[in-house]
N, C-alpha and C positions, 0 to 999 in steps of 0.2 A: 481665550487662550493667553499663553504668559508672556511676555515680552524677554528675555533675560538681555541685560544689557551688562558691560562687561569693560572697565577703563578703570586703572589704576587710581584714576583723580577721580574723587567725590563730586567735584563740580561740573565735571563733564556729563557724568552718570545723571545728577538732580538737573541737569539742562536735556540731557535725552528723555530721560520722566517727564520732563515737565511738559518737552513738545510733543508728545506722547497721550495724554491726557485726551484730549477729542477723538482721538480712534475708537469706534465702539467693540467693545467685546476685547480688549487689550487691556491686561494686566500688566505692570511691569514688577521686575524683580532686579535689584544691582547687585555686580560683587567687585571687589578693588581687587580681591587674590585670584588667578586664572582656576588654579586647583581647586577652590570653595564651589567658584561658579561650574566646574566639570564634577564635583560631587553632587551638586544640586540638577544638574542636568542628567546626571546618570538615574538617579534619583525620580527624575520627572520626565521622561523622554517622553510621555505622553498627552502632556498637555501645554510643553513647548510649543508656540507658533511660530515661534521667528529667533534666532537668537545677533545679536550685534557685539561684535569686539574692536577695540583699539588694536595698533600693531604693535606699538613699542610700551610694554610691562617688563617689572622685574620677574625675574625666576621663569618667563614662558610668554613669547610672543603671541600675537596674533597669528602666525602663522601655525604656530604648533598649538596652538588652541584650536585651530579650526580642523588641524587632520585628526590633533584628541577627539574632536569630537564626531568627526564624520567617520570613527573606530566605534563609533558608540550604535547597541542593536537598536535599529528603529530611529537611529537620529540621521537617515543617509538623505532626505528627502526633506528636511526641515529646514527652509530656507535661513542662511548665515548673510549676513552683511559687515563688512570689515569699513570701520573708519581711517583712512589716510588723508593724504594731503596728494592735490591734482597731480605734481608734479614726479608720483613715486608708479611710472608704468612699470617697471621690473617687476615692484614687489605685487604690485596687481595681478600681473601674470600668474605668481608664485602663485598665490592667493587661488585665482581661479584653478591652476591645477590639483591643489587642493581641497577643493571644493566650495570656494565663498560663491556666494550667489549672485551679489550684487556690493557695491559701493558707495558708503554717504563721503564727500569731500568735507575736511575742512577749513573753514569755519563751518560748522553744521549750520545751515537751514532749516528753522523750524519749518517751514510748511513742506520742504522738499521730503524730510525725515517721513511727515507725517503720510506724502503720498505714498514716498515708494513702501514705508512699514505696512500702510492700509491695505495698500497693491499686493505684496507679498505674501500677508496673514490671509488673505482672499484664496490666493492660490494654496496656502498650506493646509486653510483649512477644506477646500473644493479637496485635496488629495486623502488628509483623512478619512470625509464625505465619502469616498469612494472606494478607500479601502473597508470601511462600516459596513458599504454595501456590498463590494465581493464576499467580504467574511460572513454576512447574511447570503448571500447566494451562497456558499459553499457548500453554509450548516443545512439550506434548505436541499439543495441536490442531495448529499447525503443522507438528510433524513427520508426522501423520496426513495434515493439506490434501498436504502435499506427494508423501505417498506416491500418494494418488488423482489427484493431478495428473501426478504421472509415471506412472502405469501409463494414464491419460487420451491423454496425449502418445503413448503406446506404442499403445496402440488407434488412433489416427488414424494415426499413420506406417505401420503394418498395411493398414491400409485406402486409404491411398495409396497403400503397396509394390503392393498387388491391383489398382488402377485401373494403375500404371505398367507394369506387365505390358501393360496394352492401347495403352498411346499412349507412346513412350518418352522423351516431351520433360516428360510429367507430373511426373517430379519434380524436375526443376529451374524448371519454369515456376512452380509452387505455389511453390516457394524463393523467388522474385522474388517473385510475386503479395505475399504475407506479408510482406516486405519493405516494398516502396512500399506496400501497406495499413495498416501503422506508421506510417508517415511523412506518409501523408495524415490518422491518425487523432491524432497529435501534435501537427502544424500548424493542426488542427480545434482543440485544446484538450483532446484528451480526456489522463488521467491515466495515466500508466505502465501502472498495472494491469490496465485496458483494451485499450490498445494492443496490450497482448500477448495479453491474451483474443481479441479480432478477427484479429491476426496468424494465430495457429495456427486459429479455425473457417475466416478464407479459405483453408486449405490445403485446404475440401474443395468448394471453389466446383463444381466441374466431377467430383462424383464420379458425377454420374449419366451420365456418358457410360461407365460401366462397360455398360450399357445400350443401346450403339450398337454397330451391328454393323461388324466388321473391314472389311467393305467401305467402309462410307462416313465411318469413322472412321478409316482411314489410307489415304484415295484420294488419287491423285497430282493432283490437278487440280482445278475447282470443283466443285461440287454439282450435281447437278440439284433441280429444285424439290420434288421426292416425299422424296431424300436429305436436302433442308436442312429441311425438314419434323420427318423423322426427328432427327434432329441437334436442330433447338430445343427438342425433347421433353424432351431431359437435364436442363435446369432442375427443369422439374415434377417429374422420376423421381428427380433428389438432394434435393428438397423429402419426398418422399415416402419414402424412404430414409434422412431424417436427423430426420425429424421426431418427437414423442413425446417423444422423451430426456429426463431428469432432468435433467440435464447442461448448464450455462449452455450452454459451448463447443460443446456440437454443437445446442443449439434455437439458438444463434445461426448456428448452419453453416447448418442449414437455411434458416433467411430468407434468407440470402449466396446460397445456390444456386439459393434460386426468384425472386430481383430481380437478380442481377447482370448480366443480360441485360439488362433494360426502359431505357427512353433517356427522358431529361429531358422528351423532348417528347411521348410517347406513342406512341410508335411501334416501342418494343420489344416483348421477350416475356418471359413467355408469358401477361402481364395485361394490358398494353398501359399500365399505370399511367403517371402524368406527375407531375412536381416530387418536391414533399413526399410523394404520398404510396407515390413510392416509398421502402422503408426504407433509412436513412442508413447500415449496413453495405452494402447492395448496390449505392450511388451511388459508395461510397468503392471499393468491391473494381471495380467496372465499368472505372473510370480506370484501376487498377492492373493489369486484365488484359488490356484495350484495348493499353495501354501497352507491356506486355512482350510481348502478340501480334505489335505491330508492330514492334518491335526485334530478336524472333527470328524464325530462317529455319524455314519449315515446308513440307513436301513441294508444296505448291502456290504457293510467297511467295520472295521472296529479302527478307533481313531489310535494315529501313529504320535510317535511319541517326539516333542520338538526336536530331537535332535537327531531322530531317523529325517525327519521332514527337515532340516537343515540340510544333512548328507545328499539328498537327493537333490535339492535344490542345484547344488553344490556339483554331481553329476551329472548334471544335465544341463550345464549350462555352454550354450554352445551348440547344443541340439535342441532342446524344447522350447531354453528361454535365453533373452539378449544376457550375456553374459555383465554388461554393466549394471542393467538392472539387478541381476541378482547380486553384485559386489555392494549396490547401495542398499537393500534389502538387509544381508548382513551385515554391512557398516552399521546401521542400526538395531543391532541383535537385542540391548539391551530392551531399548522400547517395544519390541517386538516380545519381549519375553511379559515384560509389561501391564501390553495390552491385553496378551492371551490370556491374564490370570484375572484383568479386572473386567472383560468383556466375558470370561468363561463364568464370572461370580455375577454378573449382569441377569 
């Protein structure tokens, strides 16, 4: 590591060199101007170990050399040592508020210079050491999260491949859902990393209609009231199907599956819940499936056209769904217009 040493006099600089010499692994580097040595420091903030200044230079003290440079990214922790004379405790003080580390008195001592620089370069480089090694734990945790998130990812596309086999509009309708569930959950406020959490558990809103049977899960026509019966069951049976997990993404699937049914005003299923305390994934994902229901054609519907399926949204809020999900819904109208055209060409 480098030593920068830092005194207006050449002969003080080639005397701190010189006692400098037996330290192993200590480079040294002089400057006489403050500004050269804070260019070369900006410069090199990473393989500085130690840097040492005199107090009194022309054009910038020691003092304001030491706060220039504990201003500098990465130099907050690189031990500074300021040469004075024993008798200046004020400016000492100055010094430590600023950040000097330590102090050589003069006349310098060479063998004194040489402990405490030895001492110091020890401890600067024991913190590097340890930042090398958080920054390797980070990269590794992360490349871990990621593998569990993709094989996460993989497990749920599986388990929607399984439900699509029963209803064949399932995978692209879950596409959409996840989509506009984004986009109401961003215009909400919520944070990136969220959104995308909630994106992929609404892909499994509707997995407990794996659970409904062929007839009345691809009948040409309405329900009868025994079928629709059958049919609102799939809530509670993907609740119960998705429930237990470890798994943020899928204990959040689960809530998604047993409230995205239930309507603002209590009169959904399969709790009957109203407002608040239905939960705020299953208000957001409702709009978003409502939504894409009504815009796509299904065996018994011919599909409505965006802006009947805006209207309605739009009527009903307040009754069917949380009125601010549907404000953030269309606060992002554009994206929604978007998506419908490159997941319809999908």
């Amino acid at each position: 590591m480098l030593a920068l040493i830092l005194d207006d006099s050449e002969m003080n600089n080639l005397l701190l060199m010189q006692a400098l010499k037996p330290v192993p692994d200590c480079e040294t580097v002089d400057f006489t101007c403050p500004l050269k040595a804070l260019d070369f420091l900006r410069a090199n903030v990473d393989r500085i170990g130690i840097a040492i200044t005199d107090f009194d230079m022309p054009g910038m003290t020691g003092l304001e050399f030491i706060a220039a440079a504990r201003a500098v990214e990465g130099f907050a922790h690189v031990p500074i040592v300021m040469v004075t004379s024993l008798d200046q405790q004020s400016l000492r003080r100055q010094a430590l508020g600023l950040g000097a580390t330590d102090f050589l008195g003069k006349p310098c001592d060479p063998f004194e210079i040489r402990a405490r620089v030895t001492n110091l370069m020890k401890i600067s480089q024991a913190y590097r050491q340890e930042q090398d090694r958080n920054a390797w734990l980070a990269r590794e945790v992360a490349a871990a999260v990621s593998v569990i998130e993709a094989r996460e990812r993989e497990i749920i596309a599986l388990l929607m491949r399984a439900a699509e086999h029963r209803d064949t509009d399932t995978g692209n309708h879950v596409a959409r859902v996840a989509a506009y569930a984004g986009i109401i959950a961003k215009n909400l406020g919520f944070d990136p990393a969220y959104c995308n959490l909630l994106s992929l558990a609404s892909t499994m809103h509707d997995v407990g209609k794996i659970g409904v049977p062929d007839a009345i899960l691809l009948k040409q026509g309405p329900l009868a009231p025994d079928e629709r019966s059958e049919m609102e069951r799939h809530a509670e049976r993907g609740r119960k199907i998705l429930e237990g997990s470890t798994s943020d993404v899928v204990r959040l699937a689960a809530e998604i599956a047993a409230s995205h049914h239930e309507r603002w005003d209590g009169t959904g299923y399969p709790n009957r819940l109203a407002g608040g305390a239905i939960p705020l994934p299953g208000r957001i994902v409702a709009v978003a499936d409502v939504f894409d229901a009504l815009v796509s054609e299904r065996p018994y519907k011919k599909a409505w056209s965006l802006d009947a399926a805006r209207a309605f949204l739009t009527d009903n809020a307040g009754q069917h769904f949380d009125p601010r999900c549907v404000a953030a819904f269309l606060a992002g109208w554009s994206e929604v217009e978007r998506h419908c055209r490159q997941l319809a060409a999908a």
